[in-house]
C-alpha angles and dihedrals in degrees: 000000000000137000138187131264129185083203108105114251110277125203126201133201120213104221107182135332118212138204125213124183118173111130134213125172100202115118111242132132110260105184092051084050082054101050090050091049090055087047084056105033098040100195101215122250087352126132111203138189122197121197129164107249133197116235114024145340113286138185125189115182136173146120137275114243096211121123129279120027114010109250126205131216145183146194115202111184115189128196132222091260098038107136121234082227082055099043091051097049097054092041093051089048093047082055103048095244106097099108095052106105118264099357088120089047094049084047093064105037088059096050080050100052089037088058101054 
């Protein structure tokens, strides 16, 4: 099956895929708490997508290879269990800021107060 596109051929490069497994029961809507953690954190000259998955918390990144300025993407996929401390955490590190004191923890607590 094939069709026809008057878009150049792209081609992407897969960088690195992670895993993330901490667990919390509590009902709340993550991918809503994602999307509120992007708006915060911006990674810069990144396209994400964000989809509820089924098994566990997964982030695919790379670049795309077109001409001009390299862009970067990434696909987050987050599971019915996935923790806010989790989320966070692979969020912060997809946007280069994990190891700046407290961001998970800001994170959190403005999912938190957005939530309420």
């Amino acid at each position: 099956m094939g069709f026809v596109s008057d878009e150049l051929p792209r081609h992407v490069l897969v960088e690195e895929e992670q895993r993330f497994e901490h667990r919390d029961p509590e009902p709340f809507d993550r991918v809503a708490f994602a999307m509120r953690a992007l708006s915060l954190l911006r990674p810069p000259r990144m396209k994400v997508a964000v989809y509820a998955s089924v098994s566990y918390l997964r982030v695919e990144h790379g670049r795309e290879l077109a001409d001009g300025e390299p862009a970067r993407w990434a696909i987050v996929g987050i599971p019915p269990q996935a923790s806010r401390e989790s989320i966070a955490m692979a969020l912060a590190e997809l946007a280069g800021v994990a190891r700046l004191p407290f961001v998970v923890d800001l994170l959190v607590l403005a999912g938190r107060r957005y939530a309420e």
